[in-house]
C-alpha positions in Angstrom: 21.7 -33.5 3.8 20.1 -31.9 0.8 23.7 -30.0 0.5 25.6 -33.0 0.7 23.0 -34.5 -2.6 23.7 -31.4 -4.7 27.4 -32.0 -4.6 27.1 -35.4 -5.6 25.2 -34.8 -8.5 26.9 -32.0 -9.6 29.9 -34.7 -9.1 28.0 -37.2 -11.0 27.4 -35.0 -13.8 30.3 -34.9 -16.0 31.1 -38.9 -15.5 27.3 -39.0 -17.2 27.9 -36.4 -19.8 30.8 -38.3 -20.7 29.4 -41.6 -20.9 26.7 -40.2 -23.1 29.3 -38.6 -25.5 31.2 -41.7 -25.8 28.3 -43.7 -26.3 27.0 -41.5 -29.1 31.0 -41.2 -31.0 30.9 -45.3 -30.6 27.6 -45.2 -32.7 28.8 -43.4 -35.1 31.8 -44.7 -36.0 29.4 -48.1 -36.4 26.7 -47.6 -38.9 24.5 -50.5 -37.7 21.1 -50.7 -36.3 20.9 -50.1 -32.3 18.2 -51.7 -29.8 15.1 -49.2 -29.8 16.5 -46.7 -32.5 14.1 -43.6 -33.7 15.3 -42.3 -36.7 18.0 -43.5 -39.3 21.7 -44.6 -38.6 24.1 -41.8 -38.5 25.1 -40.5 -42.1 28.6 -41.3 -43.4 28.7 -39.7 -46.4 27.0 -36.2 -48.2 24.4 -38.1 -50.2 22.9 -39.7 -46.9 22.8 -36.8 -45.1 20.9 -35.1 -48.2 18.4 -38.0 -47.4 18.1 -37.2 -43.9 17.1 -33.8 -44.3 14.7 -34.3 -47.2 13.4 -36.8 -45.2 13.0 -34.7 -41.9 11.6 -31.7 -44.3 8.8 -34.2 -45.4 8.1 -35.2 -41.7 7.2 -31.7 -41.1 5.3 -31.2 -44.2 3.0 -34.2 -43.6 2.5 -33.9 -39.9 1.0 -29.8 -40.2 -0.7 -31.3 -43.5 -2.4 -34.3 -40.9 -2.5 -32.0 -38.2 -4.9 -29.1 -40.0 -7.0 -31.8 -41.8 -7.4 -33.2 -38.4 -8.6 -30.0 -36.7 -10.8 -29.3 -39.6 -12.4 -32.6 -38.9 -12.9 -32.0 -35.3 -14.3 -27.9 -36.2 -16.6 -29.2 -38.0 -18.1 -32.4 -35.7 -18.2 -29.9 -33.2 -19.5 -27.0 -35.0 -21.7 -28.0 -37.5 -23.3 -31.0 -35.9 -27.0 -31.4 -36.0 -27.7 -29.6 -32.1 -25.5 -27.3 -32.9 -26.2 -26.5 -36.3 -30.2 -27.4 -37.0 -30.1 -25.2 -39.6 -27.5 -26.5 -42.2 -26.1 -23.3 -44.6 -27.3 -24.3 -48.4 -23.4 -22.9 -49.6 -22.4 -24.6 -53.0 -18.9 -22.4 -53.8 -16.8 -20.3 -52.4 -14.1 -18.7 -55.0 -11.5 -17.8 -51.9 -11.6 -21.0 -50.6 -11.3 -22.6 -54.2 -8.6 -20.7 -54.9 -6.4 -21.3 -51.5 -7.0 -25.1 -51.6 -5.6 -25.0 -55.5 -2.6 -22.7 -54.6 -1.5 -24.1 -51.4 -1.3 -27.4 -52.7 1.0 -26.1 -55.7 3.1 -24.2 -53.5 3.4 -27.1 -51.1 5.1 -29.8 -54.2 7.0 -26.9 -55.3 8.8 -26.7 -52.3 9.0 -30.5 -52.3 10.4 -30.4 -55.6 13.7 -28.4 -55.2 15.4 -30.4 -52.5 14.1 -33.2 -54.6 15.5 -33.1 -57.5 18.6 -31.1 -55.6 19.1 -34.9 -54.0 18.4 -36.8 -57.3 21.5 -35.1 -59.4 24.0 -35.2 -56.1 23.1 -38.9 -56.8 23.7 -39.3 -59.9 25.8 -37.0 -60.9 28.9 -39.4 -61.0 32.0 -37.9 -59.8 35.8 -39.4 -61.4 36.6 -42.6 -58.8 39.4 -42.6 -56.8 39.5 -46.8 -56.4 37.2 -49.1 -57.9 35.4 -52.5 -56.5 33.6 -54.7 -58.5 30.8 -56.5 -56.2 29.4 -60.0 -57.4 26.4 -61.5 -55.9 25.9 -65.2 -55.2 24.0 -67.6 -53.0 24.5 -66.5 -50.3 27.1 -64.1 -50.0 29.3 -61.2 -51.5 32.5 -61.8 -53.8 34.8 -58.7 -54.2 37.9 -57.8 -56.7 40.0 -54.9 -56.6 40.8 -54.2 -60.2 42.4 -50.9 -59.4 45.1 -52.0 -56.7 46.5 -55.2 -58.3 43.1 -57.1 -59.2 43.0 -59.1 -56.0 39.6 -60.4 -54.9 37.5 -62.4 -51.7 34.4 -63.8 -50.9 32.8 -62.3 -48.2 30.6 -64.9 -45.8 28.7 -64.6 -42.8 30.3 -65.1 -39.9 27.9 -67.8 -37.6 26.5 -67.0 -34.2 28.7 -69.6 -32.7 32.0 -68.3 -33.9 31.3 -64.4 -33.1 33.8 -62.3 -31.1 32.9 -60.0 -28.5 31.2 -57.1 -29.9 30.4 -58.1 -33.8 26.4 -58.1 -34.3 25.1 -61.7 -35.1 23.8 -61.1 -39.2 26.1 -58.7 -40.2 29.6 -59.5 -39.4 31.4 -61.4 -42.2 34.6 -63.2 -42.5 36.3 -60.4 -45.0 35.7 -56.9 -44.9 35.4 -54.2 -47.3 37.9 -51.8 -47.0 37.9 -48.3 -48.6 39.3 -45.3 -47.6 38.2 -42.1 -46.1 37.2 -38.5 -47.8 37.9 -41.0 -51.7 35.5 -41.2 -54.4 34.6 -45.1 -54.4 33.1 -47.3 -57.1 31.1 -50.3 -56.9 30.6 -52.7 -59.9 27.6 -54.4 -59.1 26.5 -57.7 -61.0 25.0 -61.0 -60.0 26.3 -64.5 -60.8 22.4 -66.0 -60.5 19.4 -64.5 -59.1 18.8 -60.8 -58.2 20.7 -59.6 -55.3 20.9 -55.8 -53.7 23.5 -54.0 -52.0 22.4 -51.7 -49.5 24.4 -49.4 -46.8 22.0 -47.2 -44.5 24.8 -45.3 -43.7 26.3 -44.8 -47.2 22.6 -43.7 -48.7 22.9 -46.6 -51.3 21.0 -49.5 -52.1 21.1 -51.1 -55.9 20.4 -54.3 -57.7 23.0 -56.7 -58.9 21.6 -58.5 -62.2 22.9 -61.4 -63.7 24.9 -60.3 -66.8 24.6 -56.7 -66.4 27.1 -54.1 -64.7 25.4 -51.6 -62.7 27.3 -48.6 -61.1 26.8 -47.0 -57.7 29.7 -44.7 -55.8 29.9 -43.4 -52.1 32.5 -41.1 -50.6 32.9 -42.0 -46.8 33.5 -38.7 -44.7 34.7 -40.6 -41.2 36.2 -43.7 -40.3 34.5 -46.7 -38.9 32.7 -49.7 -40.0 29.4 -49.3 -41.7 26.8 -52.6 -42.2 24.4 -53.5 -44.9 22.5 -56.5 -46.3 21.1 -57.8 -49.4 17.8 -55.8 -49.9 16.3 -58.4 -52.7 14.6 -61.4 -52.0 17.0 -63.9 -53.2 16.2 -67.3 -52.0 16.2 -69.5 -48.8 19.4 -68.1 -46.9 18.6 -64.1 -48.3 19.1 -62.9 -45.0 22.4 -64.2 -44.0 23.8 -62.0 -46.9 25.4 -59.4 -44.4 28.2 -56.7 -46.0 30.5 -54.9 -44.0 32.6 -52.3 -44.7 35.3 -50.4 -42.9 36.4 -47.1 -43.7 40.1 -46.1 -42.9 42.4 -43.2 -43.3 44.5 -43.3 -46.6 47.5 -45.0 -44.9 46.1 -47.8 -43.5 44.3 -48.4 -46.0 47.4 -48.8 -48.4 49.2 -50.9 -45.7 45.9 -52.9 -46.0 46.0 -53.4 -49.9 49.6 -54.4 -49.3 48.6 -57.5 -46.8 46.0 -58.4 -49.1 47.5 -58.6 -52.2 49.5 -61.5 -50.8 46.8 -63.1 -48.4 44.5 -63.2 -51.6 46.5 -63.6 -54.4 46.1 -67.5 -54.2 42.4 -67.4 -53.9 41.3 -65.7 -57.3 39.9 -68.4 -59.9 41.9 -68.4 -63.5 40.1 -65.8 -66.0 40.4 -66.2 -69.9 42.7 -63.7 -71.3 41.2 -61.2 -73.7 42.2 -61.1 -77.5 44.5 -58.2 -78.2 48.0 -57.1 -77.1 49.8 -59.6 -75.1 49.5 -58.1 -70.8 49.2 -59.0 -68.0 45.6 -61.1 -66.4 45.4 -58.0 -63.7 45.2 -55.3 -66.9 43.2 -56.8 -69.0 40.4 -57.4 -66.2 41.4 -53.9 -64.4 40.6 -52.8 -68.5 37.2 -54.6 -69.0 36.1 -53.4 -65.5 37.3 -49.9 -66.3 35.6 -49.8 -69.7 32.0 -50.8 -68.5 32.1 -48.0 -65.7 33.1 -45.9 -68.2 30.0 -46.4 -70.3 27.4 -46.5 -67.4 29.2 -43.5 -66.2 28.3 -41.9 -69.8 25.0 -43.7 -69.5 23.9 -41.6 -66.3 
């Protein structure tokens, strides 16, 4: 009988490693919060990883910190309470121990310091983009345009709880994707057509403000396909959180087939824009110009 068990677990165990495996490649090709999650959603790009990992080195840093403080606490209840002690020592200062609690402390943000400021220039330090998006926020939802592959543009809306297909999470599924592809350098455009709004991707490591009348810049390189979730971060009024983004990352291919399909499913839907004073071209140039000249300057700004 016991035999008889052992073979079916050892049976059992591969159709249970393999379920596990496929459950954890699902997750991460879907960068979106799961039921009882510990820890943060799988990175998609460098910069989030970097996050990760000064984040994790932090964790250990601040638990030996809390645990030491917390056994000198308990050392000294026990040790130098009054039954145990009825003699307290008169001790004002004691240069060793001055001098460790002064140096270990140093030593401590110093090694805080260099991943930190590591992670701050791979953040900032812009690299050249390879497509360009300009993001606009409104009340209540995303608008897109993409000034680098024929100036096409949507709104992107949430998708209501009554009119979800099987498998898209309620507050986070919109009507029209993002689409960007993998392993390219892309560039958001973020601005604001009334109050503050934020665009934030866990997966991506980015999170920004869009302000009215100012252009702000903020890039991601996607390393694996799959579709990534984020919402507005910024308190922006009654419906703030039904503000959901979604984008999906493809190889190179489909994402030019994509472009293709919606040049002509969205060409219709883009409002009339002024053209700018200079020499007579084209709507899409001028705007794929204006767009190109402010990330230009916050580029040179950073």
């Amino acid at each position: 009988m016991l035999d008889r068990s052992i073979n079916l677990l050892c049976k059992a165990l591969p159709f249970f490693a393999l379920t596990a495996l496929t459950s954890v490649a699902a997750r991460a090709a879907e960068g979106k919060p799961e039921n009882w999650q510990l820890g943060f959603q799988d990175a998609a790009t460098d910069i989030a990883q970097q996050i990760h990992d000064f984040h994790d080195l932090l964790l250990v840093i601040i638990t030996a910190i809390v645990v030491f403080v917390l056994g000198l606490l308990i050392w000294v209840m026990i040790r130098y309470n009054a039954k145990a002690n009825p003699t307290p020592s008169k001790t004002s200062h004691n240069t060793t121990v001055e001098i460790v609690w002064t140096i270990v402390p140093v030593l401590i943000l110093l090694v805080i310091a260099v991943p930190s400021f590591r992670l701050l220039y791979a953040q900032y330090d812009v690299p050249k983009a390879d497509i360009t998006i300009k993001a606009t926020g409104y009340q209540w939802y995303w608008s897109y345009e993409y000034p680098d592959n024929g100036g096409f543009g949507f709104d992107s809306i949430l998708v209501e709880k009554d009119e979800l297909k099987a498998g898209q999470p309620y507050l986070l599924t919109v009507d029209n994707e993002v689409v960007v592809p993998v392993n390219k350098v892309v560039h958001v455009l973020l601005t604001s057509n009334d109050v503050i709004h934020d665009w934030a991707i866990p997966s991506f490591g980015v999170k920004l403000d869009a302000v009215k009348g100012r252009n702000s810049l903020v890039w991601f390189k996607v390393n694996k396909p799959g579709v990534y979730y984020g919402q507005c971060s910024e308190l922006c009024g009654a419906r703030h959180a039904f503000m959901p983004i979604t984008v999906r990352a493809v190889p190179e291919e489909e994402f030019q087939a994509w472009v293709e399909n919606a040049q002509q499913a969205f060409a219709s839907t883009m409002p009339e824009r002024p053209k700018l004073a200079g020499p007579a071209s084209g709507q899409q140039d001028d705007r794929k110009q204006t767009l190109a000249s402010a990330e230009l300057k916050l580029t040179e700004r950073r």
